[in-house]
C-alpha positions as semicolon CSV with decimal commas, in nm:
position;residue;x (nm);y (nm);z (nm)
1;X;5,796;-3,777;8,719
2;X;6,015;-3,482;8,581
3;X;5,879;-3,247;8,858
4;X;5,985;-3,513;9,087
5;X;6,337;-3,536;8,984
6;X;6,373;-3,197;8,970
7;X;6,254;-3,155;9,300
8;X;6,584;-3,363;9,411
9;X;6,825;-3,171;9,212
10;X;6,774;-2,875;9,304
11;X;6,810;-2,686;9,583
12;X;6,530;-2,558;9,807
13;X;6,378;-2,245;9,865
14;X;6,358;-2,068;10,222
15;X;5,950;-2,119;10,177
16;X;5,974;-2,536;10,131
17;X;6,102;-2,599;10,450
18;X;6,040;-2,971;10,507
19;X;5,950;-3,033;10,932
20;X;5,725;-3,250;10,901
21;X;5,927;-3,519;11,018
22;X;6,116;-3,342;11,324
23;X;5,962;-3,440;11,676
24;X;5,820;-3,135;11,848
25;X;6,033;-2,801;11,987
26;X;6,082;-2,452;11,945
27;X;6,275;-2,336;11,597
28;X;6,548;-2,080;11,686
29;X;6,666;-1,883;11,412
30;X;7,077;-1,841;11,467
31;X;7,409;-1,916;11,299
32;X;7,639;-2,223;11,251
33;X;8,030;-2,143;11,317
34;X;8,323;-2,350;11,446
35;X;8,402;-2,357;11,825
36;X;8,765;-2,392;11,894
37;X;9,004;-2,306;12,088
38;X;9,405;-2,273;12,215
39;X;9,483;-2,644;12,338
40;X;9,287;-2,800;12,084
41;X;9,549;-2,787;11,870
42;X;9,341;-2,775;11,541
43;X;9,002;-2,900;11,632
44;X;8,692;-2,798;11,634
45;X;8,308;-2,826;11,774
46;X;8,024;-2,763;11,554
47;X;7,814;-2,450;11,745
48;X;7,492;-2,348;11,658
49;X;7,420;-1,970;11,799
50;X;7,132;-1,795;11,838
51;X;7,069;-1,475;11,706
52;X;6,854;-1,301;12,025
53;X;7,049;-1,496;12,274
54;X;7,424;-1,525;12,215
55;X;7,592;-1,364;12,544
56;X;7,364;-1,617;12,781
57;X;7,331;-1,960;12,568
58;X;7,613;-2,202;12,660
59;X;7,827;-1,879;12,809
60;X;7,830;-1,707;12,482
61;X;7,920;-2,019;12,280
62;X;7,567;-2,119;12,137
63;X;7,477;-2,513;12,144
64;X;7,688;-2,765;12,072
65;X;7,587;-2,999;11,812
66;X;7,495;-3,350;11,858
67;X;7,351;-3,646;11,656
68;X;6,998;-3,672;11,756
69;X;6,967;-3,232;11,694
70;X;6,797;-3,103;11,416
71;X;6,945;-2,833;11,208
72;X;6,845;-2,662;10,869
73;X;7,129;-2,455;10,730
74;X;7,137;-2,202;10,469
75;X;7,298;-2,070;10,204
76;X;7,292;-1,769;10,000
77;X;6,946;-1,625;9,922
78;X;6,759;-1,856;10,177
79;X;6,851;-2,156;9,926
80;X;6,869;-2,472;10,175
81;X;7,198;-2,613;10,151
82;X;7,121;-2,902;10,426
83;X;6,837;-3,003;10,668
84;X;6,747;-3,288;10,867
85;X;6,825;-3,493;11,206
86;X;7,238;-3,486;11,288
87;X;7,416;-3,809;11,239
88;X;7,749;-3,750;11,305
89;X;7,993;-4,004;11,176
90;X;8,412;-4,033;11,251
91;X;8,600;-3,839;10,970
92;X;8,861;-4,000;10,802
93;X;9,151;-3,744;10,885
94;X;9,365;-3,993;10,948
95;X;9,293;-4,272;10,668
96;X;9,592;-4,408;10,549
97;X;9,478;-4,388;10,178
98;X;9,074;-4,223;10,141
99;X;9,131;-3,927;10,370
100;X;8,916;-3,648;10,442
101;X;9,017;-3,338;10,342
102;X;8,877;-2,949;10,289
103;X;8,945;-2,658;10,130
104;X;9,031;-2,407;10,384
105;X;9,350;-2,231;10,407
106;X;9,386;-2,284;10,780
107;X;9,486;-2,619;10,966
108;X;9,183;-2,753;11,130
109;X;9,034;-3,079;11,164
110;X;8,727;-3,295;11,309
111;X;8,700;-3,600;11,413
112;X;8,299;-3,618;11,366
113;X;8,113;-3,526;10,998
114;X;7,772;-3,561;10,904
115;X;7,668;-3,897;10,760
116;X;7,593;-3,847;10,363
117;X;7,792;-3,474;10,315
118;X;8,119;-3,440;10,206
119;X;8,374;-3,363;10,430
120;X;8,498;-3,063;10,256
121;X;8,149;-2,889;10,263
122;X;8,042;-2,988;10,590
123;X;8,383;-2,792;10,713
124;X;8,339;-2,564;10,486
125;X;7,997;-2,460;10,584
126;X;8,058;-2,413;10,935
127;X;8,358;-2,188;10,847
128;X;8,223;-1,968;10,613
129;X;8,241;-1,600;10,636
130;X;7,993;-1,429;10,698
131;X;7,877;-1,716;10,912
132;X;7,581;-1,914;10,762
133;X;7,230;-1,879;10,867
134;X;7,072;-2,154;11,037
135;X;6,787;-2,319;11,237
136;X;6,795;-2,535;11,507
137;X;6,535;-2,714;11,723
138;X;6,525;-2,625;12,091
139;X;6,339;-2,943;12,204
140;X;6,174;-2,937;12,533
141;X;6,359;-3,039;12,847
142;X;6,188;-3,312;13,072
C-alpha cells in the first residue's frame, strides 16, 4: 500500500514510461516550445519539434498540438514531469475573479491548457529554456 502511494507522489523515472494505454504509432523523440508570432499579439501554439526533422516538419515549426495527441514531457534528469493523451481545456485568462495566471516575465497568453495541470506550469513548461525534452506519438495516417 505504501509502495503504491509512493508510486503517485513521486515523480517518474525516464525507464517507467507508462504506453501501455496509447493506441499504436511511431514515438518521436523532440522538444516542446511555444509557437508564436508578430500579429498574435501575445499568444501562443503549443509545438512539439522533432529532433532529426526540424527544417521539413510543419515548415520548420514541428506539430502543433491537439487534444486527442499523445505527449510525454520531461524534466530535468529524464524525471517525467507529464504524460498522457492531450485534453486541452479554455484557460481562464480572462475570468473576472479565478484567473489564470504564470510566472513568466513576458506577456503571453493561451486560450487552451491541459485539463488537470496548472496553468502556470503548463506555460511554464513549454517556455522553458533550454527547451524541454519530449515525446510525441506520430500516429499513422489513413
Amino acid at each position: 500500500m505504501i509502495k503504491a502511494l509512493l508510486d503517485r507522489l513521486l515523480p517518474q523515472r525516464q525507464s517507467e514510461l507508462q504506453t501501455a494505454d496509447w493506441p499504436e504509432g511511431e514515438l518521436v523523440s523532440g522538444f516542446i516550445e511555444p509557437y508564436w508570432e508578430q500579429g498574435m499579439e501575445g499568444g501562443f501554439d503549443y509545438v512539439f519539434v522533432p529532433n532529426d526533422d526540424r527544417e521539413s516538419v510543419n515548415g520548420g515549426r514541428g506539430y502543433f498540438l491537439h487534444s486527442g495527441d499523445y505527449l510525454r514531457i520531461f524534466g530535468d534528469e529524464g524525471v517525467i514531469l507529464w504524460q498522457g493523451e492531450l485534453k486541452f481545456v479554455p484557460s481562464r485568462i480572462n475570468h473576472l475573479f479565478l484567473q489564470d495566471r504564470h510566472n513568466l516575465s513576458n506577456q503571453v497568453w493561451s486560450n487552451i491548457k491541459q485539463d488537470g495541470v496548472l496553468y502556470a506550469d503548463w506555460v511554464g513548461w513549454f517556455w522553458s529554456t533550454p527547451c524541454l525534452k519530449g515525446e510525441f506519438l506520430k500516429r499513422p495516417t489513413s
